[in-house]
N, C-alpha and C positions, 0 to 999 in steps of 0.2 A: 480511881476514876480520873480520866484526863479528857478533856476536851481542846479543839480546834474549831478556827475559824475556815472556812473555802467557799469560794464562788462558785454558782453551777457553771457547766459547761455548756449551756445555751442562755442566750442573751434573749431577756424578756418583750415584747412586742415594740418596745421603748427605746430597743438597742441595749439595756442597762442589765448588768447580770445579778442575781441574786445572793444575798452574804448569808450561808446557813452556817449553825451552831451543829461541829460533829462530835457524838460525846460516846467516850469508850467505857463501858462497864462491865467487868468479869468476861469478857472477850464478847460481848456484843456490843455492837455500833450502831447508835441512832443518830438521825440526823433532824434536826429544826429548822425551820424557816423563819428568818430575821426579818424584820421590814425595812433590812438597805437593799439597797440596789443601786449598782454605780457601774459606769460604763467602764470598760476592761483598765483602760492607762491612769486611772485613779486607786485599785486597789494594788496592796502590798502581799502578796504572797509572803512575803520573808517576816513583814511584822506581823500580819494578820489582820492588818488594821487599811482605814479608807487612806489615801495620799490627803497630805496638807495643801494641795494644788487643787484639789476638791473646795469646791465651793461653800458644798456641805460636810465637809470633812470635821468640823468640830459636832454639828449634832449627832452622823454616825457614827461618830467612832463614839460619844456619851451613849449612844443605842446599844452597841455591843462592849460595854461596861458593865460588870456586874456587881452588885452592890454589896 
């Protein structure tokens, strides 16, 4: 099993795009909806995580922490 984080590719009424959990199992693909959402020059593609230039960048990224 492996999972990833991504953004959708549309931006929510708010301008702020959604951070789903995409999780692979035995070759199917589901995807979760997280309750971040952050406008595009805040997230990190490459960490998977919110940017530290983010305001709210400490309690998202503790959001998409798993325990």
């Amino acid at each position: 099993m492996t999972f990833h984080f991504e953004r959708s590719h549309q931006p929510n009424r708010q301008g702020n795009y959604t951070i789903f959990l995409q999780v692979f199992h035995k070759g199917q693909k589901k995807r979760y909806k997280t309750s971040v959402a952050v406008q595009l020059k805040y997230w990190n593609p490459e960490n998977e995580r919110v940017k530290k230039s983010c305001p709210s960048s400490r309690h998202d990224n503790e959001e998409l922490d798993f325990p």
